[in-house]
C-alpha positions as CSV (number, residue, x, y, z in Angstrom):
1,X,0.0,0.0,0.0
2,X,1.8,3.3,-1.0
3,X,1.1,6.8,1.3
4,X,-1.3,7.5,-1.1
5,X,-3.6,4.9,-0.4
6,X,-3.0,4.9,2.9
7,X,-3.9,8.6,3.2
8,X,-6.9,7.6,1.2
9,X,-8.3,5.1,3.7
10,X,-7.9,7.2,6.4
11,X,-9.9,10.0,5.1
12,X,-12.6,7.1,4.5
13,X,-12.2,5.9,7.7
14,X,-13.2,9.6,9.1
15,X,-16.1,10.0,7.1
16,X,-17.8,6.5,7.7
17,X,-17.2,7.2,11.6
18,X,-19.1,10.2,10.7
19,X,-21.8,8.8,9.0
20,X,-22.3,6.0,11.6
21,X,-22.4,9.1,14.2
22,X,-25.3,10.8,12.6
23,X,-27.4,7.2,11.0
24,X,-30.2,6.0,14.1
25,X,-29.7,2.7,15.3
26,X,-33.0,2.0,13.6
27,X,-31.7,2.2,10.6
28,X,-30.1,-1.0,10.5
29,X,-29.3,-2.3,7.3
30,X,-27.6,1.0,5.9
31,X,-25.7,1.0,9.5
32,X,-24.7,-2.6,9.2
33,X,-23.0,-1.9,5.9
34,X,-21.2,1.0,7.2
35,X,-19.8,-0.5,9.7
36,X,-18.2,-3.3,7.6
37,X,-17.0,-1.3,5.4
38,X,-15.3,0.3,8.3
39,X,-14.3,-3.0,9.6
40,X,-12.3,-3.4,6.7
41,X,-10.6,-0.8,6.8
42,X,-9.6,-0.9,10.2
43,X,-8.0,-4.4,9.4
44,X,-6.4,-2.8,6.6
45,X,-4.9,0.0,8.0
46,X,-3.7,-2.9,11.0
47,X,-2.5,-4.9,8.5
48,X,-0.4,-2.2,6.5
49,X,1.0,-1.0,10.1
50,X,2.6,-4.0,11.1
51,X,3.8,-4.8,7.4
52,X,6.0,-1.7,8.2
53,X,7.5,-2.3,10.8
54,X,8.5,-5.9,10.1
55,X,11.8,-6.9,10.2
56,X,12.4,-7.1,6.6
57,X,11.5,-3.3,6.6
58,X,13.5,-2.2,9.7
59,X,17.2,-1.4,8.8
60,X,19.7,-1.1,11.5
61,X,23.3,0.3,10.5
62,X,26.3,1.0,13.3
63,X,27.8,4.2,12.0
64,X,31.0,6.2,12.1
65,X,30.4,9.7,12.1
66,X,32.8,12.8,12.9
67,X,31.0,15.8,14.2
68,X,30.6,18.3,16.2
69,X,28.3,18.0,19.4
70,X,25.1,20.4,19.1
71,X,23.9,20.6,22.8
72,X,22.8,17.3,25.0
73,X,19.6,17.5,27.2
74,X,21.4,15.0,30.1
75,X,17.7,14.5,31.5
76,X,16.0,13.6,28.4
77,X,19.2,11.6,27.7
78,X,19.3,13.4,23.5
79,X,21.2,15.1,21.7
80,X,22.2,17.5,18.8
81,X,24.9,16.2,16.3
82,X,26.2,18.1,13.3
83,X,28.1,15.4,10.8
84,X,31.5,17.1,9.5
85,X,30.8,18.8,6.3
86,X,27.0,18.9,6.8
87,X,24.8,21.6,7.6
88,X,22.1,19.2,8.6
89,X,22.0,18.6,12.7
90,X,21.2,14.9,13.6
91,X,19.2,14.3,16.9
92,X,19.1,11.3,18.8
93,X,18.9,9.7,22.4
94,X,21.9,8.8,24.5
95,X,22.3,5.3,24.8
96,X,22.1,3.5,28.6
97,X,26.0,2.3,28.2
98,X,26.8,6.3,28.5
99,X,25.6,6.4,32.7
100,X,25.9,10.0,32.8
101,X,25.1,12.2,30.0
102,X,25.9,15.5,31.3
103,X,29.5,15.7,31.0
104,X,28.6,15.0,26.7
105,X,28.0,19.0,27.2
106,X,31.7,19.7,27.7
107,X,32.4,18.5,24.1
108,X,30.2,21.1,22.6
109,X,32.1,23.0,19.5
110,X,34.9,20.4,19.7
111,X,35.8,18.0,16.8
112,X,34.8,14.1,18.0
113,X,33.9,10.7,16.4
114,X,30.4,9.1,18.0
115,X,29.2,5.9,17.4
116,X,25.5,5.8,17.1
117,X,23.4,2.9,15.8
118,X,20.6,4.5,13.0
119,X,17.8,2.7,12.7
120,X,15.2,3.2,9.6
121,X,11.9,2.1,8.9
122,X,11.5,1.7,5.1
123,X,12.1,5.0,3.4
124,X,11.8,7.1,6.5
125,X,14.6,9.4,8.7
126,X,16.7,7.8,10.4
127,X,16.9,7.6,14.7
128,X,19.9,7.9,16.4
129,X,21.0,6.3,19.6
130,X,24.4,7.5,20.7
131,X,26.2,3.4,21.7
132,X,29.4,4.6,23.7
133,X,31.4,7.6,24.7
134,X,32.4,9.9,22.0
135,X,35.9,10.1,21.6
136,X,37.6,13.5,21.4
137,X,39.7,14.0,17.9
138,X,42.9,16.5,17.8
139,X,41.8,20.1,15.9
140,X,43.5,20.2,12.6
141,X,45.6,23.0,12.6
């Protein structure tokens, strides 16, 4: 099922809940093919969600990247990450082998290599999880 169709049968799926809202329970034949209707959508929809997030559509990759720390929230254990060379900033979540994320602060501005473990569902953005300590790399002169 593409986004199209998926967008589709959720706008379907608004409009029959509608309907049903405003129909009598009197008027049962019309309501009783309503709601299968919606039934089957509702399965479809179910159906499509857990297709995605199967494994064969989950892509997990252990990365490399050299970067420059953003900020780091130590409470809400993420972080900002800009990749060398990139203007794009990468966030993420701190990973539990890292006890104490706080001191990740005293990085900011400074050159370092993270390893962080991206994970993607199908064609979506990737999430970060930050895996160990980020090591500090020498400023190029």
């Amino acid at each position: 099922m593409n986004h199209d169709d998926y967008r589709h049968l959720l706008a379907e799926q608004k409009q029959l809940f509608e309907i049903l809202g405003k129909m009598t329970e009197e008027d049962v034949i019309d309501r009783m093919s309503v709601q299968a209707r919606l039934e089957d959508i509702e399965t479809t929809l179910a159906k499509n969600h857990f297709e995605r997030l199967s494994q064969k559509n989950l892509v997990e990759q252990s990365q490399l990247l050299e970067g420059e720390f953003q900020g780091v929230l130590p409470k809400r254990r993420t972080f900002e990450f800009i990749p060398a060379g990139e203007t794009e900033i990468i966030t993420g979540k701190v990973g539990p082998a890292i006890q104490d994320a706080a001191p990740l602060n005293s990085l900011l501005g400074q050159p370092v290599r993270v390893k962080v473990m991206a994970t993607r569902v199908g064609n979506g953005r990737p999430r970060f999880l930050l895996l160990e300590e980020p090591e500090l790399l020498k400023k190029s002169a």
